[in-house]
N, C-alpha and C positions, 0 to 999 in steps of 0.2 A: 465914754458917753459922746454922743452925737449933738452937736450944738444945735441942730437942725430939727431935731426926734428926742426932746429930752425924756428920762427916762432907756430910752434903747441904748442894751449895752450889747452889742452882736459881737465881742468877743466874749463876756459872761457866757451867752447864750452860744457860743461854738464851742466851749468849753463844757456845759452843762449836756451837748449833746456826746462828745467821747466819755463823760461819766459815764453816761446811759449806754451808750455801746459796750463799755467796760463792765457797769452791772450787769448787760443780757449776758456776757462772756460767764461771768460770774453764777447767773441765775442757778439755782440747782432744779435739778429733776421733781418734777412733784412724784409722788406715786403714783404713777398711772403705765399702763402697758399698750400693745400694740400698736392697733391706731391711734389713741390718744396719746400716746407716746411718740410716734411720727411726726404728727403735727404738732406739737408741742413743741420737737425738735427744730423743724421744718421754719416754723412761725420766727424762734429763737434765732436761727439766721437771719433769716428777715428781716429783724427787729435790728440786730447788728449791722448787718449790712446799709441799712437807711442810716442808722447814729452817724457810723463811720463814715459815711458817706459825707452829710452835711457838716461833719466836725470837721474835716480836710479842709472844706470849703473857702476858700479866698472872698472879699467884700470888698463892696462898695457902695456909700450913700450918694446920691446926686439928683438935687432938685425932690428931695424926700423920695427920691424910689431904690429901697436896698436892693443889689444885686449880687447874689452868690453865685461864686464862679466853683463849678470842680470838675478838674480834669482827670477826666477817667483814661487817658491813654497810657500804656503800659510805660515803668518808668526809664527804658530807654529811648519810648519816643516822646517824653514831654519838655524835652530840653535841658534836662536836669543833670 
């Protein structure tokens, strides 16, 4: 918890976002064919790709403004 923003917990809430990427992984198929199945599929990365996105995320609080850091460069160029 932040002493700053009580109540906010941004690592609960970085964690509660890979659940979420983990259940869309998870999601099963509804019945549905063609196009509705495309998109469905289509959406389902989507939905992954954003979770995973901000659950990576690195933070920071200062002067109440949080800031989420995520480096998308490939992982031989992030210095890792």
């Amino acid at each position: 918890m932040s002493e700053s923003q009580p109540g906010l917990d941004v690592e609960g809430m970085l964690k509660r976002f890979k659940e979420r990427a983990l259940a869309v992984k998870q999601r099963p198929l509804p019945p549905v064919a063609g196009d509705e199945r495309k998109a469905f599929i289509d959406q389902a990365k989507q939905d992954y790709m954003d979770f995973a996105i901000v659950s990576d995320a690195s933070w920071e609080l200062i002067d109440g403004v949080l800031t989420l850091t995520v480096d998308l460069r490939p992982a031989d160029d992030s210095g890792s």
